[in-house]
PDBQT receptor file of N, H, CA, C and O in Angstrom, charges set to zero:
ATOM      1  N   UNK A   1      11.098  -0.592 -19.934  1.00  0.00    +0.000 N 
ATOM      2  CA  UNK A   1       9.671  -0.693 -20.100  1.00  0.00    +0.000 C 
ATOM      3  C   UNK A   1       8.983   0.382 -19.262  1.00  0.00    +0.000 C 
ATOM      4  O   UNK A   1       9.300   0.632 -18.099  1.00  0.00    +0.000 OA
ATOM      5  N   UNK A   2       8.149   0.913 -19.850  1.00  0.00    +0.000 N 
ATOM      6  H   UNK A   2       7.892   0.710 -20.795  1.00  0.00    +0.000 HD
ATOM      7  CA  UNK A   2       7.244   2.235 -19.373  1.00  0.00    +0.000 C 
ATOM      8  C   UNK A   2       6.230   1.636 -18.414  1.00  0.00    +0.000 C 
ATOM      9  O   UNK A   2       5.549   0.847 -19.069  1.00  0.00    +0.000 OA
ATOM     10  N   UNK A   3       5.847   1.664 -17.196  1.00  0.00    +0.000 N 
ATOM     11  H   UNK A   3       6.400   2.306 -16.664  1.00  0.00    +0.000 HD
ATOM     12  CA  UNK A   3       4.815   1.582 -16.367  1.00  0.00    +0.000 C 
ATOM     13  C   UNK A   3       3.789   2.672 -16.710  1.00  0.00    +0.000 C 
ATOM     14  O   UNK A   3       3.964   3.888 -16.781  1.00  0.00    +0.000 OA
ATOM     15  N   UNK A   4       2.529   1.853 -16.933  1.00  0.00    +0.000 N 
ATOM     16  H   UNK A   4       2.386   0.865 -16.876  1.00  0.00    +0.000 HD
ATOM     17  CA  UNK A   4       1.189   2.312 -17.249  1.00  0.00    +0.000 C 
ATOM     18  C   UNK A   4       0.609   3.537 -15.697  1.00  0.00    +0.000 C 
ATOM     19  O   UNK A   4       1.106   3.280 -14.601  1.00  0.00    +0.000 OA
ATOM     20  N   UNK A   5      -0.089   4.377 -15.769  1.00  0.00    +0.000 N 
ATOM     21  H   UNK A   5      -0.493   4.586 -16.659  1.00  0.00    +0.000 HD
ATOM     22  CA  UNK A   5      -0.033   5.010 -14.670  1.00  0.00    +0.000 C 
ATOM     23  C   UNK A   5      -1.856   5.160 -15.240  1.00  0.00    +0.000 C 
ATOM     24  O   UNK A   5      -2.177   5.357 -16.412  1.00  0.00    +0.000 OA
ATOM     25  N   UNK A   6      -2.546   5.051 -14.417  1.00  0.00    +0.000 N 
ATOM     26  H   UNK A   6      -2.285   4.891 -13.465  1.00  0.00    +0.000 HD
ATOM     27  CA  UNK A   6      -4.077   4.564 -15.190  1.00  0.00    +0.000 C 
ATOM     28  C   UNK A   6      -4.820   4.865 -13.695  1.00  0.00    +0.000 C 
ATOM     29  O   UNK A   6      -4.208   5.122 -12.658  1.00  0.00    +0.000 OA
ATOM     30  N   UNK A   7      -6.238   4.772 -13.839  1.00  0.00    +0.000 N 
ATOM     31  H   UNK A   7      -6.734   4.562 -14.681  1.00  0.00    +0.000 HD
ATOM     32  CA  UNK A   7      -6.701   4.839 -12.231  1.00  0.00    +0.000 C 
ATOM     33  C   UNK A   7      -6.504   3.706 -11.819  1.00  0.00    +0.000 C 
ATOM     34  O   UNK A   7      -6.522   3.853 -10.597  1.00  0.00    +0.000 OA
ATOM     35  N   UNK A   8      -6.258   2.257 -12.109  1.00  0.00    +0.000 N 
ATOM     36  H   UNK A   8      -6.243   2.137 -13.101  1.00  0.00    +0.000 HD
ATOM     37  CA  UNK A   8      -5.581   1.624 -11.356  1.00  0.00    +0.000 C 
ATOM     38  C   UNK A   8      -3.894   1.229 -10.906  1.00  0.00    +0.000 C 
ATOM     39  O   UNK A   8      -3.331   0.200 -10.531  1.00  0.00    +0.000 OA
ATOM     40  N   UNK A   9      -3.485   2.577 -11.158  1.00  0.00    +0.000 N 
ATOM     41  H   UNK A   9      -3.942   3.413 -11.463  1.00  0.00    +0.000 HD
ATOM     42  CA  UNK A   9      -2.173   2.553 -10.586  1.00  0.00    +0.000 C 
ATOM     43  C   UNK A   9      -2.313   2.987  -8.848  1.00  0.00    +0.000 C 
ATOM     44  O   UNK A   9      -3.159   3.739  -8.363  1.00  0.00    +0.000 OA
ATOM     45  N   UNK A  10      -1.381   2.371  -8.238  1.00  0.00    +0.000 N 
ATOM     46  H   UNK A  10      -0.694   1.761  -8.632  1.00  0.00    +0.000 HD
ATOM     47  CA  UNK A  10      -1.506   2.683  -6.458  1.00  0.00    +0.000 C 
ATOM     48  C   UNK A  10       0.239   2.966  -6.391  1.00  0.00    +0.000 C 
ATOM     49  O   UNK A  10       1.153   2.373  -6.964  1.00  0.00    +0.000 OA
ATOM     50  N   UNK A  11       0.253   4.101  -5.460  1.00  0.00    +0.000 N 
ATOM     51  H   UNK A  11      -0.489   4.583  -4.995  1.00  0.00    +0.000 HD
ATOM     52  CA  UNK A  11       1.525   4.366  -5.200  1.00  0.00    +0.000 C 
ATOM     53  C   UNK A  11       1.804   3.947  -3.287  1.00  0.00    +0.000 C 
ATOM     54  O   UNK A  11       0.962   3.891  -2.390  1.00  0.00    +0.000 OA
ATOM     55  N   UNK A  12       2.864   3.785  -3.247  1.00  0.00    +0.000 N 
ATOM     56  H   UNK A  12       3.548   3.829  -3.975  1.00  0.00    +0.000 HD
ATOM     57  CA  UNK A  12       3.475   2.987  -2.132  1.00  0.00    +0.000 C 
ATOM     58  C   UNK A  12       4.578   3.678  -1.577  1.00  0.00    +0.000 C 
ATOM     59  O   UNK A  12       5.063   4.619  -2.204  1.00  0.00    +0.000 OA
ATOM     60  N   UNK A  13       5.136   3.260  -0.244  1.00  0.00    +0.000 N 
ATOM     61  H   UNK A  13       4.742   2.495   0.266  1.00  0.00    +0.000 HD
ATOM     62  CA  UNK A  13       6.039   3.380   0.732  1.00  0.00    +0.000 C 
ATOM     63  C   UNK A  13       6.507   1.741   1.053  1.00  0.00    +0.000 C 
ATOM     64  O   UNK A  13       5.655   0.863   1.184  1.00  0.00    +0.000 OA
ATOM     65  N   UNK A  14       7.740   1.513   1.141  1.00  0.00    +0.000 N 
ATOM     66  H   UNK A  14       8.432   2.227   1.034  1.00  0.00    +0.000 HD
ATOM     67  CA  UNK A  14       7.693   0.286   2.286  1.00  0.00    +0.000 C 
ATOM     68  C   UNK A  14       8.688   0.658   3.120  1.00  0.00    +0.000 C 
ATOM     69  O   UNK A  14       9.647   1.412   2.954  1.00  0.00    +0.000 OA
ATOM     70  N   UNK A  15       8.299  -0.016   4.090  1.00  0.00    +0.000 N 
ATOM     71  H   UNK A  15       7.520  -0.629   4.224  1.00  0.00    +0.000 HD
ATOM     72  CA  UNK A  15       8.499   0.598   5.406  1.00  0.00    +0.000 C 
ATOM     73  C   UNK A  15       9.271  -0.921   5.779  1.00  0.00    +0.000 C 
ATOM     74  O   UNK A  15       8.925  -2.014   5.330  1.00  0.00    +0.000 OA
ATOM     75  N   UNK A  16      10.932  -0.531   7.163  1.00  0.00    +0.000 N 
ATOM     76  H   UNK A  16      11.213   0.357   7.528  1.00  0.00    +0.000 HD
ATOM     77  CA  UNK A  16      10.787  -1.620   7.555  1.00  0.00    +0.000 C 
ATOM     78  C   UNK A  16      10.754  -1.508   9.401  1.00  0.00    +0.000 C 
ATOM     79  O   UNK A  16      11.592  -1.003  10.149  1.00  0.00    +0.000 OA
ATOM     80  N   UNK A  17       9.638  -2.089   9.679  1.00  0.00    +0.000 N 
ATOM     81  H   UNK A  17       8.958  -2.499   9.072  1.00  0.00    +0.000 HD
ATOM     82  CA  UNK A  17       8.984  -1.659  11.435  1.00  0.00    +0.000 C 
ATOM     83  C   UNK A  17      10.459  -1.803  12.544  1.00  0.00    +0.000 C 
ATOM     84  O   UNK A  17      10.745  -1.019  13.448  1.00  0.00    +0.000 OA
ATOM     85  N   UNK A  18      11.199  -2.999  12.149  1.00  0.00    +0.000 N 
ATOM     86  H   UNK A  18      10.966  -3.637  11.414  1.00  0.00    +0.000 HD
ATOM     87  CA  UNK A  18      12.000  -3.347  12.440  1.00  0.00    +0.000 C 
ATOM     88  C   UNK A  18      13.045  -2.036  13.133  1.00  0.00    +0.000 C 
ATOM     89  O   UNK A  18      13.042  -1.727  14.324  1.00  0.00    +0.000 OA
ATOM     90  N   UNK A  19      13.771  -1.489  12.219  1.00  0.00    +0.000 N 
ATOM     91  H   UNK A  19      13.773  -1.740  11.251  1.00  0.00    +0.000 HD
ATOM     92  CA  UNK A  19      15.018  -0.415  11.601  1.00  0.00    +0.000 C 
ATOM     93  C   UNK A  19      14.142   0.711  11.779  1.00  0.00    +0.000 C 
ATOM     94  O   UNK A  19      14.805   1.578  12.349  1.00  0.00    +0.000 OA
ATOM     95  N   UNK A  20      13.038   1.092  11.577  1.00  0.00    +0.000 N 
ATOM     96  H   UNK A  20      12.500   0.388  11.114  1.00  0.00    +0.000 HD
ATOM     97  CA  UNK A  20      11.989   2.047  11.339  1.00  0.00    +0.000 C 
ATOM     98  C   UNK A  20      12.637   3.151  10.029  1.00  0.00    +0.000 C 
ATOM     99  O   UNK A  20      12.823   4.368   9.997  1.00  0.00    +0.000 OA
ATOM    100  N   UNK A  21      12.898   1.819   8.826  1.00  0.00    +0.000 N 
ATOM    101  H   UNK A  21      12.747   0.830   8.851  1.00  0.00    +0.000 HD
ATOM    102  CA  UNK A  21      13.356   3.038   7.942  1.00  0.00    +0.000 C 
ATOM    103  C   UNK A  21      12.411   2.625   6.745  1.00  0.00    +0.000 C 
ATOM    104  O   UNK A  21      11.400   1.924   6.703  1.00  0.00    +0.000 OA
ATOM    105  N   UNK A  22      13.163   3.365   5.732  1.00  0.00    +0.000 N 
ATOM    106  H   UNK A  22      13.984   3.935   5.766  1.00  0.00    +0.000 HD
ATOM    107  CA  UNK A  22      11.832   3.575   4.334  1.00  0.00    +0.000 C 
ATOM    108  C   UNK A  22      12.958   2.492   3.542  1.00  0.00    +0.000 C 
ATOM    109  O   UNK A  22      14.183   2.602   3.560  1.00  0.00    +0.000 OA
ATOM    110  N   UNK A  23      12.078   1.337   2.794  1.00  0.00    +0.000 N 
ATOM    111  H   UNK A  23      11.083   1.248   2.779  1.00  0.00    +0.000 HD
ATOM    112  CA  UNK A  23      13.268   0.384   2.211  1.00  0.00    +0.000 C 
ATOM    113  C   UNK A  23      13.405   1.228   0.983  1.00  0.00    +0.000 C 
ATOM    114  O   UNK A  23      14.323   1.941   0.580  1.00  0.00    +0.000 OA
ATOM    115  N   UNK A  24      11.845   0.847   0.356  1.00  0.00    +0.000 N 
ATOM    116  H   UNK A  24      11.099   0.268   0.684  1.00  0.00    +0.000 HD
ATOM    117  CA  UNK A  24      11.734   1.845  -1.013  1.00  0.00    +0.000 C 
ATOM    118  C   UNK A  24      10.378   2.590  -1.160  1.00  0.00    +0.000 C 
ATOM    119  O   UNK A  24       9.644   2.651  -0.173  1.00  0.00    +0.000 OA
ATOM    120  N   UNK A  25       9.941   3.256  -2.534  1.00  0.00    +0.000 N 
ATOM    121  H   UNK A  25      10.537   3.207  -3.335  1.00  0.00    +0.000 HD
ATOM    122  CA  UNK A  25       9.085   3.790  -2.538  1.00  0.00    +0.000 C 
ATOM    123  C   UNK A  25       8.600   3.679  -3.984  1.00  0.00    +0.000 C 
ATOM    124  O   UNK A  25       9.636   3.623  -4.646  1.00  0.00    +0.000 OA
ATOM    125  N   UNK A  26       7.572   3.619  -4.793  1.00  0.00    +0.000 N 
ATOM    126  H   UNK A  26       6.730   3.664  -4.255  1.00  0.00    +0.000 HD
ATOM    127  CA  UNK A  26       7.402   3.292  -6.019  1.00  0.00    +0.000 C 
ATOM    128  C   UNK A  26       5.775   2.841  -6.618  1.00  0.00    +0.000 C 
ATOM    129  O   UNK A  26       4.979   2.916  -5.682  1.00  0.00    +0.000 OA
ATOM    130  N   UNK A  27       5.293   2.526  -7.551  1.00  0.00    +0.000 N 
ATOM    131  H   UNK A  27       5.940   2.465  -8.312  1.00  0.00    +0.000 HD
ATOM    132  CA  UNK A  27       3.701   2.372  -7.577  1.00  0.00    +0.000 C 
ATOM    133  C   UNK A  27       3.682   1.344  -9.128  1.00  0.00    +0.000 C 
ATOM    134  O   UNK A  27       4.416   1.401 -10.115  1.00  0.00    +0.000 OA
ATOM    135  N   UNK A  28       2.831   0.686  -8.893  1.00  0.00    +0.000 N 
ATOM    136  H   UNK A  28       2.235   0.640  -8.091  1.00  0.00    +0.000 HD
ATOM    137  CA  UNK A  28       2.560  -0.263  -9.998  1.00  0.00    +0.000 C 
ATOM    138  C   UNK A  28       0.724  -0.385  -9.977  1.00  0.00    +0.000 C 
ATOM    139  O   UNK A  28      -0.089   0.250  -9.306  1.00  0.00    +0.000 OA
ATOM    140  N   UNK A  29       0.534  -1.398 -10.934  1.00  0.00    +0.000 N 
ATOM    141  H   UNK A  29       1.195  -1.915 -11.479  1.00  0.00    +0.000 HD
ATOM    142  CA  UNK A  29      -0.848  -1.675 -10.919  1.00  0.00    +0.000 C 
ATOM    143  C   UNK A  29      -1.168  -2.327  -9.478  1.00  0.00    +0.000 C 
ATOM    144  O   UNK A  29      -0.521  -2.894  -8.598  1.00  0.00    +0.000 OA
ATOM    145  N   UNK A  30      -2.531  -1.940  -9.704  1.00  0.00    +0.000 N 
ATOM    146  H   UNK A  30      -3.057  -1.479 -10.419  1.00  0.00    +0.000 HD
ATOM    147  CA  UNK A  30      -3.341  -2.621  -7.892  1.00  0.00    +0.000 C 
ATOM    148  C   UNK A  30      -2.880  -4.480  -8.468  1.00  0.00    +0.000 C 
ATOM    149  O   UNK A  30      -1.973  -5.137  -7.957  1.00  0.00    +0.000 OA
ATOM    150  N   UNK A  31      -3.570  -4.843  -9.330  1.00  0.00    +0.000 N 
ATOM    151  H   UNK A  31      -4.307  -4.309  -9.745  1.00  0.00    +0.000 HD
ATOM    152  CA  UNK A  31      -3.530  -6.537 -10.002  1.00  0.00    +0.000 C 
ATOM    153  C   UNK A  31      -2.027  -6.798  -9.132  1.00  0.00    +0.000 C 
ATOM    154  O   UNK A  31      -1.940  -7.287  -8.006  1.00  0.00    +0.000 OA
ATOM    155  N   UNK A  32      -0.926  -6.336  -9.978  1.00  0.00    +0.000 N 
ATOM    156  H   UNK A  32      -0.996  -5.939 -10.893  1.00  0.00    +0.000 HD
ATOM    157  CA  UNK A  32      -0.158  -6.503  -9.823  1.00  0.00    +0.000 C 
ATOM    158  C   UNK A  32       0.215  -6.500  -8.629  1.00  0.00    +0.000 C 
ATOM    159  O   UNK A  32       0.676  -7.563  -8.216  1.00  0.00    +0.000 OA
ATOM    160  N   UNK A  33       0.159  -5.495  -7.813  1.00  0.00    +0.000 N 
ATOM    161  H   UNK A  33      -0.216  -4.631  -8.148  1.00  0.00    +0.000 HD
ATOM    162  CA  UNK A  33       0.658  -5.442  -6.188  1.00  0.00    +0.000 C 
ATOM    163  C   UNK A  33      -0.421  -6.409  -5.242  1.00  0.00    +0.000 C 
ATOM    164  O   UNK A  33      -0.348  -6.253  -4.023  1.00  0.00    +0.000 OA
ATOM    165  N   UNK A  34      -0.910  -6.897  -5.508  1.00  0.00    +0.000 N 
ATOM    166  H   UNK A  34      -0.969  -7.024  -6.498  1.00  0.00    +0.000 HD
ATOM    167  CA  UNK A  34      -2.563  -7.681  -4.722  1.00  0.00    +0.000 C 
ATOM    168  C   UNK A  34      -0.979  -9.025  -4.493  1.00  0.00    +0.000 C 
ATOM    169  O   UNK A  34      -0.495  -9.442  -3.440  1.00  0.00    +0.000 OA
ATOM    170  N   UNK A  35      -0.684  -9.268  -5.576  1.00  0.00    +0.000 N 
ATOM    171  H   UNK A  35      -1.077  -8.930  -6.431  1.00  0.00    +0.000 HD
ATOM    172  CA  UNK A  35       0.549 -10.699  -5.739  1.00  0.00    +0.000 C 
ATOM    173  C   UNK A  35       1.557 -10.747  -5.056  1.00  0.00    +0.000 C 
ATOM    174  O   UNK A  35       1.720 -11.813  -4.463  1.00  0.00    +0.000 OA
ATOM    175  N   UNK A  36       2.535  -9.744  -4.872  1.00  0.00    +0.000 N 
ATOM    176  H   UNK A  36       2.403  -8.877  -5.354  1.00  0.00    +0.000 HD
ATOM    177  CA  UNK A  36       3.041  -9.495  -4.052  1.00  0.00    +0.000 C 
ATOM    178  C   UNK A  36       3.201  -9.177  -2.752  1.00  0.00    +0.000 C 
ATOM    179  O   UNK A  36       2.421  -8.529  -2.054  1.00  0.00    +0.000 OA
ATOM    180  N   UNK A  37       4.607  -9.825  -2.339  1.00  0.00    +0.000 N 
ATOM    181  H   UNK A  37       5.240 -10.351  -2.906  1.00  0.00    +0.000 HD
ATOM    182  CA  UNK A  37       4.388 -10.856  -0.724  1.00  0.00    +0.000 C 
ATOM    183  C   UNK A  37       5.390  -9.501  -0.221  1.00  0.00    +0.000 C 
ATOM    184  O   UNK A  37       5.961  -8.767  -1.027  1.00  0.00    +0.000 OA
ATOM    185  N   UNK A  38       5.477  -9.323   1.569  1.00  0.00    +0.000 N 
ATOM    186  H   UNK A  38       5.013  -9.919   2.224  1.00  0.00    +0.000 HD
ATOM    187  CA  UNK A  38       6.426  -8.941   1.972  1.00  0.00    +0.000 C 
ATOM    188  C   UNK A  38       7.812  -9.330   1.870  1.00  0.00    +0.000 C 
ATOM    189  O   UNK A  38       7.730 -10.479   2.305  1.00  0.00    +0.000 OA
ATOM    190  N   UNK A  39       9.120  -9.141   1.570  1.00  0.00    +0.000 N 
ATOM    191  H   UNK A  39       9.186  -8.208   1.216  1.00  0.00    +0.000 HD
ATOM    192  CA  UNK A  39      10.026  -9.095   1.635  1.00  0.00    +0.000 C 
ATOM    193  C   UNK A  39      10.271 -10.381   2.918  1.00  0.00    +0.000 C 
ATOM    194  O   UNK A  39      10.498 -11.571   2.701  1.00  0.00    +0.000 OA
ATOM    195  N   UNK A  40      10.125  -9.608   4.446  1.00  0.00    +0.000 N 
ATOM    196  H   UNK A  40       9.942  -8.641   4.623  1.00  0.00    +0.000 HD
ATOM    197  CA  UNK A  40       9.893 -10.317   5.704  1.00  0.00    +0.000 C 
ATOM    198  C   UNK A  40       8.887  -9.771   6.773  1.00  0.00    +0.000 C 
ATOM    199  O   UNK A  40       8.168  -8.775   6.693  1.00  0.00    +0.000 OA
ATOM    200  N   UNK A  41       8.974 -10.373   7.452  1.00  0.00    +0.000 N 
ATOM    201  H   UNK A  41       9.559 -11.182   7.517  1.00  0.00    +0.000 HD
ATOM    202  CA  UNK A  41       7.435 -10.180   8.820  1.00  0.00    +0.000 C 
ATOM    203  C   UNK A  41       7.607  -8.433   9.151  1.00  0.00    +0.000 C 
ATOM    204  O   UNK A  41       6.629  -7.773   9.502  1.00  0.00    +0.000 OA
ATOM    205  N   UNK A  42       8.861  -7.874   8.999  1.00  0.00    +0.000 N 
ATOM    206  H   UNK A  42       9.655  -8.410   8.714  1.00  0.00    +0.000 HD
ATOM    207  CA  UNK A  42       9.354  -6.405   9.447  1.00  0.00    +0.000 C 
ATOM    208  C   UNK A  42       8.535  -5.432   8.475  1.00  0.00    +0.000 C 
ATOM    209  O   UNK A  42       7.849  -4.634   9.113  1.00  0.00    +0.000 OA
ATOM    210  N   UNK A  43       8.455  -5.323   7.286  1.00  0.00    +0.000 N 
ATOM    211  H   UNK A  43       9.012  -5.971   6.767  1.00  0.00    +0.000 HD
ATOM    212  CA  UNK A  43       8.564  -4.928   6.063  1.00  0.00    +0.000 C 
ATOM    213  C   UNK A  43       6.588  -4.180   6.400  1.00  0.00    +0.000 C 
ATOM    214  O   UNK A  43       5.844  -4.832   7.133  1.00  0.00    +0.000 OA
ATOM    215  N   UNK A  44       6.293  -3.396   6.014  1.00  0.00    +0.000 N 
ATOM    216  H   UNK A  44       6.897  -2.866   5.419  1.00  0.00    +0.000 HD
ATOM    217  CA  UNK A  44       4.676  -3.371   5.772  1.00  0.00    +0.000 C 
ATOM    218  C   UNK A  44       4.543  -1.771   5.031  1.00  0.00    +0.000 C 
ATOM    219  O   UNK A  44       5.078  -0.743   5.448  1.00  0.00    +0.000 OA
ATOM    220  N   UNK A  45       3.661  -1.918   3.812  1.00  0.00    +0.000 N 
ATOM    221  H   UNK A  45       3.226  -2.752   3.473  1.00  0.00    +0.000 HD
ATOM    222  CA  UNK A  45       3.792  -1.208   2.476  1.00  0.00    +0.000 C 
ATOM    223  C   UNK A  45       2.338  -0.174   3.251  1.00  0.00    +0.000 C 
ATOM    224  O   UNK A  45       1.197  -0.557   3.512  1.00  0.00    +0.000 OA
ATOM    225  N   UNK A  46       2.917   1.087   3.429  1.00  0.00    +0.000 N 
ATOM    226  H   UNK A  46       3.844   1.397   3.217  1.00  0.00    +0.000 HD
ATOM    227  CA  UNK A  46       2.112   2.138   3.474  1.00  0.00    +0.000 C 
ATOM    228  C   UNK A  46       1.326   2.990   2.017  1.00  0.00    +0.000 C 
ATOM    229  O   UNK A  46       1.942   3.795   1.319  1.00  0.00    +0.000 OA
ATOM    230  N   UNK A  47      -0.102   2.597   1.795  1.00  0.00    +0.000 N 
ATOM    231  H   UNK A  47      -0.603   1.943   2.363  1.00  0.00    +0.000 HD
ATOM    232  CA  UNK A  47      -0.145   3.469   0.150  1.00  0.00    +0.000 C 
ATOM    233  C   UNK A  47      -0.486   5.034   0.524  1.00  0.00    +0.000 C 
ATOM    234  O   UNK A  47      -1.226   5.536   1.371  1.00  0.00    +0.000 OA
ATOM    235  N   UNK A  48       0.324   5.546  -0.416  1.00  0.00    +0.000 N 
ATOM    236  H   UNK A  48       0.925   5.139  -1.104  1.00  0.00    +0.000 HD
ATOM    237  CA  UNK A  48      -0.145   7.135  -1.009  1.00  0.00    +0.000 C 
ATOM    238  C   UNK A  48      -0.592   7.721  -1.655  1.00  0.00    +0.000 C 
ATOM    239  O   UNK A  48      -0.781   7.045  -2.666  1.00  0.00    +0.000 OA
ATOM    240  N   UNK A  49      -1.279   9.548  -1.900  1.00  0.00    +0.000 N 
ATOM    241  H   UNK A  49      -1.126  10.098  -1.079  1.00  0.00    +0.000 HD
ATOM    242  CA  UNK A  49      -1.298   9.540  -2.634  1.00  0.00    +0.000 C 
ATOM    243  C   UNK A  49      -0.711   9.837  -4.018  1.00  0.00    +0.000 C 
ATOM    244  O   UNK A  49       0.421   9.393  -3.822  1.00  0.00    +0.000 OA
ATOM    245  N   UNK A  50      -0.698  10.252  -5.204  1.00  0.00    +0.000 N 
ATOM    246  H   UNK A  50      -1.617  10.612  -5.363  1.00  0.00    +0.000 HD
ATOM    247  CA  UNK A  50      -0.102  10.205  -6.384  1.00  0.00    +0.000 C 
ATOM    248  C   UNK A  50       0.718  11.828  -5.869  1.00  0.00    +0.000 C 
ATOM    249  O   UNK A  50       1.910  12.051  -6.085  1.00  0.00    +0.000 OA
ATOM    250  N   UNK A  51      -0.079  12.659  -5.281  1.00  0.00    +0.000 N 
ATOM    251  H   UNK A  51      -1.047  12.478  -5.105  1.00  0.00    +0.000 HD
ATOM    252  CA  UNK A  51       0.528  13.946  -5.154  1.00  0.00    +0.000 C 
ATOM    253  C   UNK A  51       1.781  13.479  -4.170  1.00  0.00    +0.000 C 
ATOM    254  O   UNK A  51       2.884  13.914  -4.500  1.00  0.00    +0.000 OA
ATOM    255  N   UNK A  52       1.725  12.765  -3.173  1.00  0.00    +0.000 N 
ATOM    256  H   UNK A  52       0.828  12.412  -2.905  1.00  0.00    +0.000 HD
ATOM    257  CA  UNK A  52       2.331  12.757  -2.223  1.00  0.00    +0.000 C 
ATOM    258  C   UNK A  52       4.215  12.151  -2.599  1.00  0.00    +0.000 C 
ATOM    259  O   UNK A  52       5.294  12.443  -2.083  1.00  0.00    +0.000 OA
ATOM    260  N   UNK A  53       3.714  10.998  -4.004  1.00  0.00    +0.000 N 
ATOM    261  H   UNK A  53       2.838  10.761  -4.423  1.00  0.00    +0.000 HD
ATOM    262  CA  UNK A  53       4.325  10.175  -4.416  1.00  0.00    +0.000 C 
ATOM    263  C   UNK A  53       5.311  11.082  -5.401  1.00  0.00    +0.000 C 
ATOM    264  O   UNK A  53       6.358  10.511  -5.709  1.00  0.00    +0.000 OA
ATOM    265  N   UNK A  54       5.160  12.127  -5.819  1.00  0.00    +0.000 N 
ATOM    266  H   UNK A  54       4.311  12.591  -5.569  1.00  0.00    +0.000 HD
ATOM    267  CA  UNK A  54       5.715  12.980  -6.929  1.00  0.00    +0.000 C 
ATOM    268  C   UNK A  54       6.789  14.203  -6.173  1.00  0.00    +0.000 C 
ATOM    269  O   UNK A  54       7.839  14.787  -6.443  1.00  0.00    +0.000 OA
ATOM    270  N   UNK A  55       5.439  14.130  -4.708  1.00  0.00    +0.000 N 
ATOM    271  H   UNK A  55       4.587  13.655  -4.489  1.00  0.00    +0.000 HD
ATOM    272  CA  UNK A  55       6.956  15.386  -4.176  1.00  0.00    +0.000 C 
ATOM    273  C   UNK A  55       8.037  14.398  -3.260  1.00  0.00    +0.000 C 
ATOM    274  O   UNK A  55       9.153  14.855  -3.014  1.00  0.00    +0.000 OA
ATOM    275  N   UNK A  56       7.567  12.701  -2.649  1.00  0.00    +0.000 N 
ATOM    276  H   UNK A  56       6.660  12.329  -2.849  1.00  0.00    +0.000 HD
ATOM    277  CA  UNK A  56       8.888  12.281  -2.778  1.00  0.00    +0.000 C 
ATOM    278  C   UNK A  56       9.830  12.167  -3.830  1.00  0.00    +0.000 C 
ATOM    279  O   UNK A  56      11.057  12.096  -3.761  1.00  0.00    +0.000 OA
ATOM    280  N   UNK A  57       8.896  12.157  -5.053  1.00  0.00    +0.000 N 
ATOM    281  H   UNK A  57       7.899  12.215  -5.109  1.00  0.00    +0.000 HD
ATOM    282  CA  UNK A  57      10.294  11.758  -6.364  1.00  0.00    +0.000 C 
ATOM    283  C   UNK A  57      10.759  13.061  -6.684  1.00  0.00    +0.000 C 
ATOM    284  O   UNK A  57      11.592  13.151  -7.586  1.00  0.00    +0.000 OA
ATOM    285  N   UNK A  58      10.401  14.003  -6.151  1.00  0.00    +0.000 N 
ATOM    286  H   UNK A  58       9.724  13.930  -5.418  1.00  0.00    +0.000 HD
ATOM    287  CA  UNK A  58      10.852  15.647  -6.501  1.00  0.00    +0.000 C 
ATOM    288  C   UNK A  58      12.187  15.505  -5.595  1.00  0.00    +0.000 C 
ATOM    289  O   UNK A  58      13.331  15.502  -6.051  1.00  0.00    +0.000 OA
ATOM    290  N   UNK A  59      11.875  15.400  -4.386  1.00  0.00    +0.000 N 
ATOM    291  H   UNK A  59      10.946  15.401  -4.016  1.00  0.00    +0.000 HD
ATOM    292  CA  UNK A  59      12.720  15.946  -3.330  1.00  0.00    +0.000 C 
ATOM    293  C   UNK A  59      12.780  14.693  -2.275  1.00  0.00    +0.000 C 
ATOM    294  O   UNK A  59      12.138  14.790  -1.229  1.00  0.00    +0.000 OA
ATOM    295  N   UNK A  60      13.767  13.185  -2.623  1.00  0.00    +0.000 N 
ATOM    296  H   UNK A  60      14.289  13.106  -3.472  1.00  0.00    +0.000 HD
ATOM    297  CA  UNK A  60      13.765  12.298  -2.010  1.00  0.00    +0.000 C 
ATOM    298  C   UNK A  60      14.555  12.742  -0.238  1.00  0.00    +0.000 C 
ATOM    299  O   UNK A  60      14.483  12.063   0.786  1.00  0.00    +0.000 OA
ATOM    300  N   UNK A  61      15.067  13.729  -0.383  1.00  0.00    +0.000 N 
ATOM    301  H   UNK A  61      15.125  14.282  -1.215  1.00  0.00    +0.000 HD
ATOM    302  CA  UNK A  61      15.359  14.065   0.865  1.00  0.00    +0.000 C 
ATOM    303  C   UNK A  61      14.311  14.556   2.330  1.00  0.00    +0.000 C 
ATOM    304  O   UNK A  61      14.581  14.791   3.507  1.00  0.00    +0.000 OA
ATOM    305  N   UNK A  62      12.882  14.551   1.424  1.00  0.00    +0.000 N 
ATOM    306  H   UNK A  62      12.662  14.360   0.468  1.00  0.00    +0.000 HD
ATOM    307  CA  UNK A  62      12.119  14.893   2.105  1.00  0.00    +0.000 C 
ATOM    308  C   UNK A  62      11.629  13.106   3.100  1.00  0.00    +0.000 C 
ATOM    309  O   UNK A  62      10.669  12.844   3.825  1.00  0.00    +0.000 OA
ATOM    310  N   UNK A  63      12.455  12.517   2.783  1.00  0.00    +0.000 N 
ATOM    311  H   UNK A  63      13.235  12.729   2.193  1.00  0.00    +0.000 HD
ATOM    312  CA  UNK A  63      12.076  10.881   3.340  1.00  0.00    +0.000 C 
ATOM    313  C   UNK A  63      13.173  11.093   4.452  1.00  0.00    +0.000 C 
ATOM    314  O   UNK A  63      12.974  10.230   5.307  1.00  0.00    +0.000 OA
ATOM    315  N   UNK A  64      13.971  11.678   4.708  1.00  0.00    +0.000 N 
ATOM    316  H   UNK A  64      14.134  12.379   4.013  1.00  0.00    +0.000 HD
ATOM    317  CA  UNK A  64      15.231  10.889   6.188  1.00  0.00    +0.000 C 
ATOM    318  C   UNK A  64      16.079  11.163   5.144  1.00  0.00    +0.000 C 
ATOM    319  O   UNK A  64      17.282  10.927   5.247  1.00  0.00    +0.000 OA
TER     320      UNK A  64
């Protein structure tokens, strides 16, 4: 299934504070992400922007 990419798409980081590493990275609708819970208390979702989100998916090595 194709994810809609619209002005209400938001792109993301999650982060875990814990480990201080990147769990994942990825973007869905705002609706949609408003619902969604942390993983655990460690976990906290940094948003980006769309440019920022394309040169991680270019060059995931640019994360660690």
């Amino acid at each position: 299934m194709k994810r809609t990419e619209d002005s209400e798409t938001r792109y993301y980081i999650d982060l875990d504070l814990k480990t201080r590493t990147i769990v994942s990275w990825g973007f869905d609708q705002r609706a949609t992400l408003v619902k969604q819970k942390a993983a655990s208390p460690f976990h906290e979702r940094i948003f980006i922007t769309r440019g920022q989100y394309y040169k991680i998916e270019k060059n995931p090595a640019v994360m660690g």
